[in-house]
N, C-alpha and C positions, 0 to 999 in steps of 0.2 A: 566390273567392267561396264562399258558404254554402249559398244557395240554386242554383236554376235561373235559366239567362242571359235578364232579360227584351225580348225583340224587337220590334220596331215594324215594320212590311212597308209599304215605300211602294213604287207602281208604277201607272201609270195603264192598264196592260192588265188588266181584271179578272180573265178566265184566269189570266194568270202571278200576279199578287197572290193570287187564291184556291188556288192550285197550292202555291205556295211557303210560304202559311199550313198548308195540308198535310202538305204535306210536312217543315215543320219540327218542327211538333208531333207527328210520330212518332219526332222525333231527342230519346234520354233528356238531360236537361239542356237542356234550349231551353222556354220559354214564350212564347208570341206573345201579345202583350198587345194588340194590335191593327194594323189595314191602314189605308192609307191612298190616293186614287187620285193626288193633285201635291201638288205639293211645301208649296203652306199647307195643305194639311190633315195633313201629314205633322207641319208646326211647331206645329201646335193641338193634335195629338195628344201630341206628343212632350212640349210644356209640362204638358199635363195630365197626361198616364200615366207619364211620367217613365223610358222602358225603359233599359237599360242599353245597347243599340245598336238603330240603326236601319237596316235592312235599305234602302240608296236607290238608286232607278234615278235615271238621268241627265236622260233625254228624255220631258219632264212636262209639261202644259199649264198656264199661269196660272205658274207658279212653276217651274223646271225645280231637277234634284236641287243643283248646284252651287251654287245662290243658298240654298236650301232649306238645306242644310248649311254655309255660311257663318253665314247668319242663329240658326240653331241653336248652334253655336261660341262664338256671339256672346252670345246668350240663357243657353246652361247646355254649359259646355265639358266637363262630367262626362260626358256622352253623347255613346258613340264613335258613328261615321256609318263603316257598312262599305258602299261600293258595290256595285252587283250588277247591273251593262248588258251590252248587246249590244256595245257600242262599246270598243273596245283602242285608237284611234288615240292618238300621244302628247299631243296637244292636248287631249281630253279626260280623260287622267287626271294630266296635270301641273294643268289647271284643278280638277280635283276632291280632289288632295290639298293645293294650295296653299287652298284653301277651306278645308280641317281634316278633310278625308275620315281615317281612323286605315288605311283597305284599301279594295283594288279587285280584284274579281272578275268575270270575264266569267260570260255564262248559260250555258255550257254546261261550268260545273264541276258536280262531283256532289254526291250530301248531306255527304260525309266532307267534302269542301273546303271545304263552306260551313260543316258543323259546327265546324274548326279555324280558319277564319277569323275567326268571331265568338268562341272561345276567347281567339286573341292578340290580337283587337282592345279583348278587354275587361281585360286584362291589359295595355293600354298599349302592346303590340305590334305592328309594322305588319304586313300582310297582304296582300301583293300576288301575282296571278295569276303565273306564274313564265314561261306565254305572253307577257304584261303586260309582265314587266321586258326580257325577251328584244327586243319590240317597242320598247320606249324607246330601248334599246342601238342596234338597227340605225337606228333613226330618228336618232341622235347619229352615229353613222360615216356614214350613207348625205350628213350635212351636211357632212362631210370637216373639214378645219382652219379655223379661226377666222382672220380676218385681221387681226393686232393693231397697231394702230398704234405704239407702245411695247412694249420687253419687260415681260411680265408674272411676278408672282412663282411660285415652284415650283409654289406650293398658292395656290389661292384664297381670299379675305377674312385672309390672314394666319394660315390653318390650320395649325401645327405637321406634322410629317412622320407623328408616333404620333396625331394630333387624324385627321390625314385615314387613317390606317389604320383607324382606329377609327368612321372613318366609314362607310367601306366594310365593314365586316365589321355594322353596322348594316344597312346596305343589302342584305347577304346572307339577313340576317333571324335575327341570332345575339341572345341574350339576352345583360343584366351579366354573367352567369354564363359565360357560352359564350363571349365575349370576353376574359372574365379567362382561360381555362383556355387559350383560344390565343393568347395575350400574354404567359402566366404575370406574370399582378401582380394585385392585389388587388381585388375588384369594387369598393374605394374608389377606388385609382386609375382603375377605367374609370369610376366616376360623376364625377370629377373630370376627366376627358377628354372628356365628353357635356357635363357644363356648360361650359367653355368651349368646344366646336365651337358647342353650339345659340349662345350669346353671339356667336360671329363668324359665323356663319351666316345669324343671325335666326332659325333653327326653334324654333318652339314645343313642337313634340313630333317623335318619330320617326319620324310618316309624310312630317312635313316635311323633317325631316331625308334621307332616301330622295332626295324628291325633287329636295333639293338635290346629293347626289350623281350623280343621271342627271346633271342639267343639268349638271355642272362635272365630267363624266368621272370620276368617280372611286367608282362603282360595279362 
């Protein structure tokens, strides 16, 4: 980007909403282009100021963030939705990145985390708290083995062996670049191994992509 990264603050505690307005606008590179307190005024806003991401808490009155950021996905998928709640359980952030959340961050990261978050999220990068992924992981062991009726195949939806390596080194949170360099092949080959994963996947982008690897072990 050319300019400064422009933000939308939705949060329905106005404390934390006027805090977090705050406190971003002392971070060089960030413009808060406005707050929001749930999740329609966050979608009214966001249609009309148009920021480059929206800063969403989870737990909202009248519209909560996950529908909030669906419905947005829906409206203008150019605008990334980086989360930013109290809540880590896996149910809430499998719900909020399968909605098209781009990152999830708990509140009690600091400005650096938040500044770098909304960096890769705006860059198409996922962004997840690394408490977050750690939480998803135990929440996948602590359900032990799956009980399958039939054997199932190596990799799931028919993932290639280099498709799901390539998944997982996604899921770590490496760029084209950073995967090419630990594959050694060409960032054409790794963009041709993302378009067919997201194809057998269904992910739309790579914070879906993530997600899909918690769920299918192979983060």
């Amino acid at each position: 980007m050319t300019g400064p990264i422009r933000v939308l603050v939705a949060d329905d505690q106005w404390v934390v909403r006027e805090g977090l307005g705050t406190l971003l606008r002392l971070l060089t590179g960030i413009e808060v282009v406005g707050t929001a307190c749930d999740g329609d005024e966050a979608l009214a806003l966001a249609i009309q100021l148009h920021p480059d991401v929206v800063l969403m808490d989870l737990r909202m009155p009248r519209c909560d963030g996950v529908e909030a950021t669906r419905r947005l996905r829906e409206h203008d998928a150019s605008i990334k939705v980086l989360v930013l709640t109290t809540y880590a359980d896996d149910r809430s952030v499998i719900d909020a990145l399968r909605a098209g959340a781009r990152g999830y961050l708990t509140k009690d990261v600091g400005p650096a985390e938040i500044r770098e978050a909304l960096e890769r999220v705006t860059r198409g990068q996922p962004a997840i708290d690394p408490a977050v992924q750690q939480h998803l992981l135990d929440a996948i062991i602590a359900s032990g083995p799956r009980q399958a009726a039939e054997p199932a195949p190596q990799f799931p939806s028919g993932l290639t062996a280099r498709e799901a390596e390539v998944l997982s080194l996604i899921a770590q949170g490496l760029s084209n670049s950073e995967i090419a360099r630990r594959l050694m092949v060409s960032e054409t080959t790794v963009k041709s191994h993302i378009n067919h994963l997201f194809a057998k996947t269904g992910a739309r982008d790579r914070a879906q992509a993530v997600t899909y690897a918690y769920e299918h072990g192979l983060a």
